[in-house]
Each structure stands twice: as C-alpha cells, then as structure tokens.
C-alpha positions as CSV (number, residue, x, y, z in Angstrom):
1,X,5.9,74.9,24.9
2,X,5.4,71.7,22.5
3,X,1.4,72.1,23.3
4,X,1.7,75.9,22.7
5,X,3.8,75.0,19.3
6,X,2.1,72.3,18.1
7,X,-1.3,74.5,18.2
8,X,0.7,77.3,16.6
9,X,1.0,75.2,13.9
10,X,-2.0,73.8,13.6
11,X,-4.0,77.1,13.1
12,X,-1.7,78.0,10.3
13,X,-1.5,75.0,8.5
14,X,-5.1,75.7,8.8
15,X,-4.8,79.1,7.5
16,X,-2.5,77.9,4.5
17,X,-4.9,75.4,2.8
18,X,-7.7,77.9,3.4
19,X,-5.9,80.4,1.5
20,X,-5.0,77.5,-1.0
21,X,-9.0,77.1,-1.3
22,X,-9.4,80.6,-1.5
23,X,-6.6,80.4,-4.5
24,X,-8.5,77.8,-6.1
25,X,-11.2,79.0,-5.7
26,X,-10.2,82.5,-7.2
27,X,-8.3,81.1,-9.9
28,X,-11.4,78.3,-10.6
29,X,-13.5,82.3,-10.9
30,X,-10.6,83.7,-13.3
31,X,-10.6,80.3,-15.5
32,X,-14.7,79.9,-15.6
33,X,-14.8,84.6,-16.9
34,X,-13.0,85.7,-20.3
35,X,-9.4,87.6,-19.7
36,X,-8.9,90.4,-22.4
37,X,-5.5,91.6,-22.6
38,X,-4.6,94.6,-24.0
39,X,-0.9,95.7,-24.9
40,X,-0.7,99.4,-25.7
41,X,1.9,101.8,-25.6
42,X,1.0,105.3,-25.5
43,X,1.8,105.9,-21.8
44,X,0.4,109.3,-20.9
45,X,-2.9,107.5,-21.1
46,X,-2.1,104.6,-19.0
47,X,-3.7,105.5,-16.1
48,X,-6.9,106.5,-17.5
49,X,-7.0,103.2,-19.4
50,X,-6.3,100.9,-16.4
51,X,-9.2,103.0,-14.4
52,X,-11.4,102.2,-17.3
53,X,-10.7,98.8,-17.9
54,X,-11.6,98.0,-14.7
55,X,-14.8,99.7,-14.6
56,X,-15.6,98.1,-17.6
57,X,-14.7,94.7,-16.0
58,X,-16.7,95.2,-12.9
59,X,-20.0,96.3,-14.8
60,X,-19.6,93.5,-17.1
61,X,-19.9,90.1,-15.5
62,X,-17.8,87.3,-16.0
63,X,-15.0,89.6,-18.7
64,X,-11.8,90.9,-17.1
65,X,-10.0,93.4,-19.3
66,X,-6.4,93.7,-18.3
67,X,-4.0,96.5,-20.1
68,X,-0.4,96.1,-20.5
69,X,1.8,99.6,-21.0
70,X,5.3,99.6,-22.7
71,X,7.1,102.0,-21.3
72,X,8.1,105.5,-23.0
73,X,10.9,104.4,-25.7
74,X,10.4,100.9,-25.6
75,X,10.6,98.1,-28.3
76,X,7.0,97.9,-28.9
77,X,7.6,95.7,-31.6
78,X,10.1,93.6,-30.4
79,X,7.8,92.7,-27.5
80,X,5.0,92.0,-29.6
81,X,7.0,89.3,-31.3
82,X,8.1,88.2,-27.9
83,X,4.9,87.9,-26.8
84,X,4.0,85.2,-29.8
85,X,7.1,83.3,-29.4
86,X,5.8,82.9,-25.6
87,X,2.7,82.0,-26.6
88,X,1.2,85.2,-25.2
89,X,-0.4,87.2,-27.9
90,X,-2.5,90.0,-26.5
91,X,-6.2,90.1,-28.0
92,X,-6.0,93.6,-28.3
93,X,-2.8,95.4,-29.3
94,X,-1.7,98.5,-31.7
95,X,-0.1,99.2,-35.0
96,X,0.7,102.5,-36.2
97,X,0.1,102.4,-40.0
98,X,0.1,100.5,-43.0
99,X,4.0,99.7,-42.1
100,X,2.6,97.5,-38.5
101,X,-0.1,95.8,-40.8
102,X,2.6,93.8,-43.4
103,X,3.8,92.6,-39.9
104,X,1.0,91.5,-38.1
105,X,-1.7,90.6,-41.1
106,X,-2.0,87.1,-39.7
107,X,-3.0,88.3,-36.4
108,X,-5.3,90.8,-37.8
109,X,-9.5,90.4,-37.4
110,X,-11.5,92.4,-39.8
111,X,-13.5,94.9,-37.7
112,X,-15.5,95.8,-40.4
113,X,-19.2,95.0,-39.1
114,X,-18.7,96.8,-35.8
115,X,-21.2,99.3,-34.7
116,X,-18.3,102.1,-34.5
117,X,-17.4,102.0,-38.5
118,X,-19.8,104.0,-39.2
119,X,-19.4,106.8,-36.4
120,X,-15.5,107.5,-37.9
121,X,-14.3,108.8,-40.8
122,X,-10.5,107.7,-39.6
123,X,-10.7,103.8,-39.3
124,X,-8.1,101.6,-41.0
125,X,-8.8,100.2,-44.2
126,X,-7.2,97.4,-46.0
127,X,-8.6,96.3,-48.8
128,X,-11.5,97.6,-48.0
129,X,-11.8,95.9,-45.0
130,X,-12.0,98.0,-41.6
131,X,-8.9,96.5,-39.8
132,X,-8.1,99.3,-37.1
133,X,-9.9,101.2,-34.7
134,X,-8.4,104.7,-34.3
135,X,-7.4,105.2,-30.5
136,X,-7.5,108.9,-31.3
137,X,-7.2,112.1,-33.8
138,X,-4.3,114.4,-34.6
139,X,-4.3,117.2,-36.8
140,X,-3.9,120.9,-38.2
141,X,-4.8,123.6,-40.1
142,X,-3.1,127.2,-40.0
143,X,-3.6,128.2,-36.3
144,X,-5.0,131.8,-36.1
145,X,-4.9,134.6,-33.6
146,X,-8.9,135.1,-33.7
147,X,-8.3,138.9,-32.0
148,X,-5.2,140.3,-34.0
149,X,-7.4,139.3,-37.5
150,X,-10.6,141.0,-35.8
151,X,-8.5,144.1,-35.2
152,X,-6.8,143.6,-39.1
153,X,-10.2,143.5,-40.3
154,X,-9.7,139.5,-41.6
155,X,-12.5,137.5,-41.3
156,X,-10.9,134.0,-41.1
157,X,-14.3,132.3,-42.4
158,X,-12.7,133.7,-45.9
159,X,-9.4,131.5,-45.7
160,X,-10.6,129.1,-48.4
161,X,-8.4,129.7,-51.3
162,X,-4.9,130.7,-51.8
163,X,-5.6,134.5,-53.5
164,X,-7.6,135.2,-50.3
165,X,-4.2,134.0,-47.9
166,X,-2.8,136.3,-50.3
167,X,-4.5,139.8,-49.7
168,X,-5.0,138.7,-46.0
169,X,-1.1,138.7,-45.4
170,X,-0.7,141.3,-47.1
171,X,-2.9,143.3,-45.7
172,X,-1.8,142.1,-41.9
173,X,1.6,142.5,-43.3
174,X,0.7,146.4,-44.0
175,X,-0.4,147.0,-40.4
176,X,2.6,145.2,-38.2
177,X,3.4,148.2,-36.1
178,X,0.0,148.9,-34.8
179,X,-1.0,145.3,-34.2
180,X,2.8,144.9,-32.7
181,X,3.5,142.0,-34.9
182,X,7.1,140.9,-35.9
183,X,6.0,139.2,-38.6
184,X,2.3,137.4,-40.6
185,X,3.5,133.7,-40.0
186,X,5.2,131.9,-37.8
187,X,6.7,128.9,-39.6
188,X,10.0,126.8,-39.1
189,X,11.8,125.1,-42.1
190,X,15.4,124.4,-40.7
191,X,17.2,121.8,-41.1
192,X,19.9,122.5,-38.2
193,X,16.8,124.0,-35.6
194,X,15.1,120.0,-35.9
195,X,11.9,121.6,-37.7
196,X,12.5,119.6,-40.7
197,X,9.1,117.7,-39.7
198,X,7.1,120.5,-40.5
199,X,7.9,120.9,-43.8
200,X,9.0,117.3,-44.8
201,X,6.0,116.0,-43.3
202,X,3.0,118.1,-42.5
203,X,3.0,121.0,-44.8
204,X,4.5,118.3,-47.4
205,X,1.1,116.3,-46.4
206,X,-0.8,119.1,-47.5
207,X,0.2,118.7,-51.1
208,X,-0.7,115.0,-50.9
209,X,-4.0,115.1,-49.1
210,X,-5.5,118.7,-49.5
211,X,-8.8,119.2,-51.8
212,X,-9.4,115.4,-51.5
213,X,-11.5,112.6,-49.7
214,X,-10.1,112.1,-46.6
215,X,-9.5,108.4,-47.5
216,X,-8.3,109.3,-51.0
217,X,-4.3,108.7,-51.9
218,X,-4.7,109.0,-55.6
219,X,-1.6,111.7,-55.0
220,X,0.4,109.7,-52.4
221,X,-0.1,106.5,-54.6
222,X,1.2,108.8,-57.9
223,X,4.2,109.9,-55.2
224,X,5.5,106.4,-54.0
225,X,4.6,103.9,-57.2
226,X,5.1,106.2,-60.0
227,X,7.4,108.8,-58.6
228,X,5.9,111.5,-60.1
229,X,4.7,115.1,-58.9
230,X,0.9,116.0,-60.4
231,X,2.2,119.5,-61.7
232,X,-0.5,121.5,-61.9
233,X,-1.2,120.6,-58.0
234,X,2.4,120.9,-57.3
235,X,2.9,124.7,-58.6
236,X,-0.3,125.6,-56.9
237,X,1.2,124.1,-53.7
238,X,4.5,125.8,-54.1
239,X,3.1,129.0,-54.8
240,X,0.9,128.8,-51.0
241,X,4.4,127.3,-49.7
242,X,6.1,130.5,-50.9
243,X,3.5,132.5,-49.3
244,X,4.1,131.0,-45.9
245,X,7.9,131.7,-46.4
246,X,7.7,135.3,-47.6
247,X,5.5,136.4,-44.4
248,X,7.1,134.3,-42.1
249,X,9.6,135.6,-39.3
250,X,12.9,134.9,-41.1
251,X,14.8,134.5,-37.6
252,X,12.1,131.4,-36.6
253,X,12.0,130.2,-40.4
254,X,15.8,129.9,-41.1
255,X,17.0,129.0,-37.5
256,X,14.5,128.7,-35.2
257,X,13.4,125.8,-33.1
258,X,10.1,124.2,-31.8
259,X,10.1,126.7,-28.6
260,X,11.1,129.5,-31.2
261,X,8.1,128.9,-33.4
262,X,5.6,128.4,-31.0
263,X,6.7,131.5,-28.5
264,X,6.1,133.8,-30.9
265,X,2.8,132.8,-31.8
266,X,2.1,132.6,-27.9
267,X,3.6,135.6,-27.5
268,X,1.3,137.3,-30.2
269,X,4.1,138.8,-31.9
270,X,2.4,136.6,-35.5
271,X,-0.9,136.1,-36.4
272,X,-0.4,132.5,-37.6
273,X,1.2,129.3,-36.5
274,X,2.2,126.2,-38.7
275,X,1.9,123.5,-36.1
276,X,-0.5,121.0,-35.0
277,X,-3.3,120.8,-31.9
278,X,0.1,119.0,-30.0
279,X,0.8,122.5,-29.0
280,X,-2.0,123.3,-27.1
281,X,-0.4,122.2,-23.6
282,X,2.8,124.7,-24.9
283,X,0.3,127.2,-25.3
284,X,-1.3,127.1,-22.2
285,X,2.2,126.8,-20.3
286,X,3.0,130.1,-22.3
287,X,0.2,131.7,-21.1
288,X,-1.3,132.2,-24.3
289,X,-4.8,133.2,-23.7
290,X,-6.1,134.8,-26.5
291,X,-8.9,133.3,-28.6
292,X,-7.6,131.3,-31.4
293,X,-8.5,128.3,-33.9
294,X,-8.0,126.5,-37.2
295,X,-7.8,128.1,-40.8
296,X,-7.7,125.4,-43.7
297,X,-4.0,125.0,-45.9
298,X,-6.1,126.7,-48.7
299,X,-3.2,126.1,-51.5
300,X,-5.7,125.6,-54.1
301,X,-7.6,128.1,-56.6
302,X,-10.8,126.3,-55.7
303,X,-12.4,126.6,-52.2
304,X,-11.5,124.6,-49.7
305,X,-12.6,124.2,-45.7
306,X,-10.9,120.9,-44.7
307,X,-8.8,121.0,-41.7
308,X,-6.1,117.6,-41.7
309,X,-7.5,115.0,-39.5
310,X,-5.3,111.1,-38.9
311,X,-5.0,108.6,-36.7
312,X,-1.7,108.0,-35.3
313,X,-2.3,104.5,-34.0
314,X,-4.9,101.9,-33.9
315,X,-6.3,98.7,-32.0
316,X,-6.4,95.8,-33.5
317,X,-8.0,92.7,-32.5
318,X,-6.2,89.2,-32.6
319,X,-8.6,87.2,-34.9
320,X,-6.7,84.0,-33.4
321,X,-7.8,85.0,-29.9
322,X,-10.9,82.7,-28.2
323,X,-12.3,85.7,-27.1
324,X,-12.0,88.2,-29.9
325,X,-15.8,88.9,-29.7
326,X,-15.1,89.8,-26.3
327,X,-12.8,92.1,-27.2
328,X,-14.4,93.6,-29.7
329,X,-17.4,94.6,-27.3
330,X,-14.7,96.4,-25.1
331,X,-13.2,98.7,-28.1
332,X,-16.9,99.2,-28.7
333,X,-17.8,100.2,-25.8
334,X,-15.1,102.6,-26.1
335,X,-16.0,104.4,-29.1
336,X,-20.0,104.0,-28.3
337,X,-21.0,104.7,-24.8
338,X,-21.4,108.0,-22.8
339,X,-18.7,106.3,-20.4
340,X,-15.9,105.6,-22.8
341,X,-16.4,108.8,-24.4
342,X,-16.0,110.7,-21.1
343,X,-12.7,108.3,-20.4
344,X,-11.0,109.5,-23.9
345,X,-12.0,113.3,-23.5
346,X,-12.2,113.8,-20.3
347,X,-9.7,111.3,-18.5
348,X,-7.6,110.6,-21.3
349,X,-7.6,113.9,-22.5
350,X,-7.9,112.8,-26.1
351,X,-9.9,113.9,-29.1
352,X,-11.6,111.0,-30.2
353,X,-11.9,110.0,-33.6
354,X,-16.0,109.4,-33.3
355,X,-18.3,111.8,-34.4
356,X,-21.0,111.2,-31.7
357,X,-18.3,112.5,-29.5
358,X,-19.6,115.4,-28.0
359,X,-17.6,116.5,-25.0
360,X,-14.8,118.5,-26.1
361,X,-11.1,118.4,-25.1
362,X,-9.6,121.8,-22.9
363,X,-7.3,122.6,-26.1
364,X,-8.7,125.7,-28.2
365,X,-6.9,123.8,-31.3
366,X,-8.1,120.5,-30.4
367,X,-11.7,121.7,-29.8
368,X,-11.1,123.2,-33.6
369,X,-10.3,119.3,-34.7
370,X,-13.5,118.0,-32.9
371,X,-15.8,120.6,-34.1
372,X,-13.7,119.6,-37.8
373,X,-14.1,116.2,-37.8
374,X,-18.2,116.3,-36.7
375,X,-19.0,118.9,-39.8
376,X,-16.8,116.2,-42.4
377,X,-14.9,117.3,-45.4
378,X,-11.7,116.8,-43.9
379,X,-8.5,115.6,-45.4
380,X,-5.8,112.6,-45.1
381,X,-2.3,112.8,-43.4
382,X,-0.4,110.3,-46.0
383,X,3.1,111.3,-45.2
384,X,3.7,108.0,-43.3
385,X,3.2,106.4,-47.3
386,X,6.8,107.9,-47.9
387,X,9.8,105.6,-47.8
388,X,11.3,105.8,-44.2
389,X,13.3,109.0,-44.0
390,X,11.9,110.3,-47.1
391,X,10.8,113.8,-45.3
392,X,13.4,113.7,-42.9
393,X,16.6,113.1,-45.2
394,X,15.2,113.9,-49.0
395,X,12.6,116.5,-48.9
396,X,13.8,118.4,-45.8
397,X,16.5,119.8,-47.0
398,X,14.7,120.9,-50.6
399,X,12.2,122.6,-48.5
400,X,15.3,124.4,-46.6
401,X,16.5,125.5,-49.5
402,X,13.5,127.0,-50.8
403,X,12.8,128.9,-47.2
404,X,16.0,130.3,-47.8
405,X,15.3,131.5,-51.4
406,X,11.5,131.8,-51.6
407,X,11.7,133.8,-55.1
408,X,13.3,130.6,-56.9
409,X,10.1,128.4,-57.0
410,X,11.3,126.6,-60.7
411,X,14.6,125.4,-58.5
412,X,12.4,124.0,-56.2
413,X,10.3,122.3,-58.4
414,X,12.9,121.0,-60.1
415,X,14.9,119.6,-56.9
416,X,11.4,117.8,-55.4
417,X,10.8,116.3,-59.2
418,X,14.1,115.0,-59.3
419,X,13.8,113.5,-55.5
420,X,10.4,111.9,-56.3
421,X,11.2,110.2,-59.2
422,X,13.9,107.8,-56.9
423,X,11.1,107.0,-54.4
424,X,9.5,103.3,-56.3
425,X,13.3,102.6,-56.0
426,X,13.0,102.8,-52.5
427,X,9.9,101.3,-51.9
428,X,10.9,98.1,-52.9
C-alpha cells in the first residue's frame, strides 16, 4: 500500500507542475499578445458581441478582445469609476452623450483619423474632434400604413411640407368608414398613460432638429444658453403639432398607453403612427403585416425629406490605454468589414450607423432608417441637450395641455416661452 501510494503521488505531483508549466506557459502566451477589454452595457447584444470578439481574436494573431456586459439596470457609471480606482480602466468602453463626455474627457482618445469617420454621418464630435464611434442608429419619421394611403389615394412621396399633411388627413379623415379607420393618427400625449416621452422628447426634437444639418444645434443651442423659442419656427411647429392632435384617436391621445398607441396602428384602425423603429418587434408580435414605412415630420412651409436619425451610445477608446491602436483596429473592423457588418445587422440585429452598410435589419421601420441614412439629408435628435427632466417634468405637461385643447395654440406658445426662458438657469 505505501508503494502503491507513494506512486500515486508521484504521478500527480507530476501532473501538478505540468499543469503549472502549462499555466506558465499559457499565461507567458497571454502576457507576450495585446488584451482589449471592452466594458459595454447594452445586453441584448451581449452574445453577438462575445461571438464576435472572439472571432475577431482568433483571426488576428497575437490580440485578444475580451467584452465585459453590465447587466440590465446596472450602475454603468459607478462601475466605470470603480474600474479606475482598481486600476482597471477598460480600453474600450461607452458613453451615452455629451452628459458621459464632461465625465470621462481625460480618458477620451480622439478618433478622428479613423477610416470609419468618413462612412457616418452620426459620430461624436467635440470640438470638432471625432470622440465616439456610434454602436448603432435610432430614429423616426411618421410611420405610414403604405396600403390604407394607396386605397385613400395618398401618395406618401408628397409628405414634404405641412399643407400637403394637411389635405392628406383631411382627405383620409373624409373616407374613415370605408377604409375602417377609427381615426388619421395615432399619437399619445398623456401625462398619466407614461407617453410624455413622445411629445417631451421626440416630437419636441423635431422642432429642434427638423429642416437642418444633421449635426446642426443652432436651435438646441438658442433653447438651452439663451432660453429662447425661434418664433417663426416655433408657430410653424405648433401648427403641424396641432395637426397631429386634431386627427389623432382622442381615446389613445388623452389616455392611452404605449400598447394603446401602437395596437391601433397594428391593428390598422389609423393610418399613422408617432413612434420610433423600437416598435418594429411590437409590430411583428401584433401580427401587423401590412406594408408600411417612414414619412418625414414635414412641420415646415419649405420641403423637407429628412427622416430623424441618432446615436444612442458610443465607444470610446481609453487614450491612456498601451494598446489603444489596438483597440481602435477592433472598432474598425466593426464598422469596415463585411464581417462586422453582418455581426451588427444580422447577429446583433442592429441598424448600423455606417453607410457602406448594406444588409438590412428584418424591421420594415428600421429598413426605412437604413435606406434614410445611405440617401443623407437627415436630421439630429438633440433632446438629450435639455436640462435632466426638462421633457419629462416641464414640457410634458404643456404638451398635455395642448392635446387636450388643440384650438388654443397662443396658450401653448405662451406656456413653452415661459418654460424655456428658465432653462440657462438650469443648465448651470
């Protein structure tokens, strides 16, 4: 039994230091390659990401890219700063708007020559430096039911200007019993349903980006530093805002909810929608099969074919990091290669914010933003300029207000003018 024991142990002290070698030896490969770490947090893409990353690290020799997920509802933020005070800064990681740049400048490289700047339209910019590649594209127009205008005899190609939303709802509005409409629009304003975001935010965004360079805030900038309305803009915007309320279904615009607005689109009992491509995967639960796409928020007198195209978040790369260029290649590689576009369309199920994009998501109002943002001419989302809670506790209710008396445009004016003007207060 000794001689039987002492062997025993001799084969697996043998076994430990080989595995020790094999350690070293693995960890002598790890130390000798570049490590990238990424710390991301949208999570509904955190599988796609990993599988990429690792096909990215296998076909480049000698990099390892290794991606870090927050969960859903986490401290991003927090962790971040964890992360430094641990001495772990991550050489790729997100901010999600001008708000995340004052708090990680430092840490900030300036992305500027990359090969990618010139294939997007939705890059960061600080300064005029390129600080933040988009991770992906959000947006939205006036969603249309292509079949119910083809039987109204609306040609949605016309939807430029605000007189031509004008005879179009009023002529859909003429022929709601035979195309079994409740109502032209369906649009949500309420306060008490949660819609607030619609109006405080995205049809508010409208009035601050619409008619303009994508990258222009002249308006937004006139908002938050001077507090002041451009009025001309402003009643022409109000009069396309009391459009939308006048044809809308009262029921969904006074008191109805998310599931409210978008089931009776689904349901084809409107012709329009006032939400973004984030619908499409409602849409398709609803069984809403019909052809449909992307009209432009046409407030103005002059023409206008933009569709509303941002970025919600972007990757930045840690200019303190030793292997920044590395990391850089990876987010190019990303935005540039058949391969990275097929892991944001087609595994991600993103819409990309590069033009040379050319696979297109399975979303009928997503494929609208792709097939947007390749033509150009598209407009800015600068809501997220506002003061925190601007939309949400100032304007929201105005807008309420107005839905609920849509004939007394001069009160409304008058509330949003007297709003605006405390915004540089709040800035500060």
């Amino acid at each position: 039994m000794k001689k039987i024991t002492k062997k025993i142990i001799g084969i697996l002290l043998v076994t430990c230091l080989c595995g020790v070698v094999s350690c070293a030896k693995s960890e002598d490969t790890a130390s000798s390659g570049k490590v990238i770490n990424m710390f991301q947090l949208k999570v509904e893409i955190k599988d796609a990401l990993d599988a990429y990353a690792a096909q990215y690290s296998a076909e480049n020799s000698g990099v390892t890219v290794k991606v870090e997920t927050l969960g859903g509802g986490g401290d991003y933020g927090g962790v971040l700063k964890a992360k430094i005070q641990a001495g772990q800064m991550p050489d790729i990681f997100v901010i999600e708007g001008i708000g995340g740049y004052q708090v990680w400048k430092d840490y900030i490289a300036d992305l500027s020559d990359q090969s990618w700047v010139a294939d997007t339209d939705l890059a960061m910019k600080v300064d005029g430096k390129v600080i933040g590649f988009p991770v992906s594209i959000e947006g939205y127009g006036l969603a249309y039911n292509a079949e119910i205008l083809q039987k109204a005899g609306v040609d949605p190609a016309t939807l430029t200007t605000r007189n031509a939303y004008e005879e179009a709802f009023k002529l859909i509005d003429s022929k709601k019993k035979e195309l079994g409409l409740d109502a032209v629009v369906s649009m949500a304003a309420s306060v008490g349903g949660g819609m607030w975001w619609v109006v405080g935010h995205h049809s508010f965004a409208c009035y601050l980006g619409g008619g303009l360079a994508q990258d222009d805030t002249s308006i937004a900038d006139m908002l938050v530093k001077e507090g002041k309305l451009d009025d001309e803009r402003f009643a022409q915007y109000t009069k396309y805002l009391q459009l939308l309320f006048k044809y809308a279904d009262k029921n969904v615009l006074l008191n109805g909810s998310y599931d409210n607005q978008v089931a009776a689109f689904a349901q084809q009992k409107t012709a329009f929608l006032h939400q973004g491509n984030w619908v499409d995967p409602n849409l398709k639960q609803l069984n809403a099969n019909f052809k449909m796409g992307y009209a432009p928020h046409a407030f103005l007198d002059t023409e206008d074919k933009g569709l509303y195209l941002f970025a919600p978040s972007f990757y930045c790369v840690n200019v303190k990091s030793p292997n920044a260029e590395e990391a850089k290649k990876f987010l190019t590689s990303i935005a540039m290669t058949p391969k990275g576009h097929e892991y944001m369309v087609t595994k991600a199920g993103m819409i990309p914010a590069f033009k040379s994009v050319t696979l297109m998501p399975e979303g009928q109002l997503s494929k609208a933003l792709v097939e947007a943002n390749m033509r150009g001419g598209n407009h800015g989302v600068f809501f997220g300029m506002m003061p925190d809670g601007t939309g949400q506790n100032i304007f929201a209710p105005i807008f309420d207000l107005f839905a609920q008396h849509p004939d007394n445009s001069e009160q409304f004016i008058k509330d949003m003018k007297k709003a605006v003007a405390g915004l540089p207060a709040m800035s500060k």
